[in-house]
N, C-alpha and C positions, 0 to 999 in steps of 0.2 A: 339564865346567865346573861342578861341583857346588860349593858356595858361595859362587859370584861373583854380586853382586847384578845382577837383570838390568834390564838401560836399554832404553827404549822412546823413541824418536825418532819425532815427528811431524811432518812439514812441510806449512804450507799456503801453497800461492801462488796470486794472484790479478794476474791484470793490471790496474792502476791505470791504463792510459793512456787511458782513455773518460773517466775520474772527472776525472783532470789535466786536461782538454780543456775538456771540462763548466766547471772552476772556470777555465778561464784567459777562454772565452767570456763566462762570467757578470762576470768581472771589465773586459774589455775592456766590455760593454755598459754596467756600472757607470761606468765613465769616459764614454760618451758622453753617460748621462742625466746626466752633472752636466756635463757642457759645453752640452748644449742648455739646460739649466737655467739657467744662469749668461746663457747667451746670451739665455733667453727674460726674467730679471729686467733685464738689462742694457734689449734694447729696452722692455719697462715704464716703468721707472725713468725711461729717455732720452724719451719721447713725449711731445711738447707738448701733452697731454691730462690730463684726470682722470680718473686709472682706480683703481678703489677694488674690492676683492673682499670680500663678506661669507657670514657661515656662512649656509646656507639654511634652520636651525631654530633660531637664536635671531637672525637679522639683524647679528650681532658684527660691529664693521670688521674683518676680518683684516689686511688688506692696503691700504695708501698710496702708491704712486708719489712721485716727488721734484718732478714738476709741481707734483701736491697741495700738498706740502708749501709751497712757492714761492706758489700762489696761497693758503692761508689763512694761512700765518705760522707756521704750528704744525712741528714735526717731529714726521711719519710716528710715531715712538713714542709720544711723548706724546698724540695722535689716535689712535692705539690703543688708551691705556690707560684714555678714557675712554668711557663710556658713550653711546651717541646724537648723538654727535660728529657726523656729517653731519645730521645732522635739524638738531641747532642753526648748521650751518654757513651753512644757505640764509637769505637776507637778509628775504624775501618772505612772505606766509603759503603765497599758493598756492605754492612751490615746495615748500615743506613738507608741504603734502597731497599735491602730486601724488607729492612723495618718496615720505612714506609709502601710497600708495595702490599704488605700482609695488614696494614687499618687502611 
């Protein structure tokens, strides 16, 4: 076979079925955290409460429930976008110190 170019065939296989598994688990877990997710803003949102979450190192509102919203008048976002929004929210002075005395 003297002039025939010569071919070299390589194959590699691997069994993917632990990988596929891997991704179908991580994807089913992925649906559960946005269902309990959803679940857990739903009861927030719903609670005849004021539940308000802020960052721990600069005090930011992050977060407004739709009670909130209901008892100041404001919508959730726009109480967001400002600054010190619950400080000025309290009617009192002492509720204002003891606010700020508790972040």
């Amino acid at each position: 076979m003297q002039g025939d170019p010569v071919v070299f065939a390589h194959a590699l296989l691997r069994d993917l079925s632990e990988v596929v598994a891997a991704e179908q688990r991580a994807s089913e877990r992925l649906a559960e955290l946005r269902t309990l997710s959803e679940q857990h803003t739903l009861l927030l949102d719903n609670a005849p409460l004021l539940i308000f979450r802020l960052d721990p190192l600069t005090n930011e509102l992050l977060y407004l429930n739709r009670h909130a919203e209901r008892l100041f008048g404001v919508p959730a976002a726009r109480a967001l976008e400002q600054p010190g929004f619950l400080v000025h929210a309290h009617v009192d002075p002492e509720g204002v110190l003891a606010f700020e005395e508790a972040v």
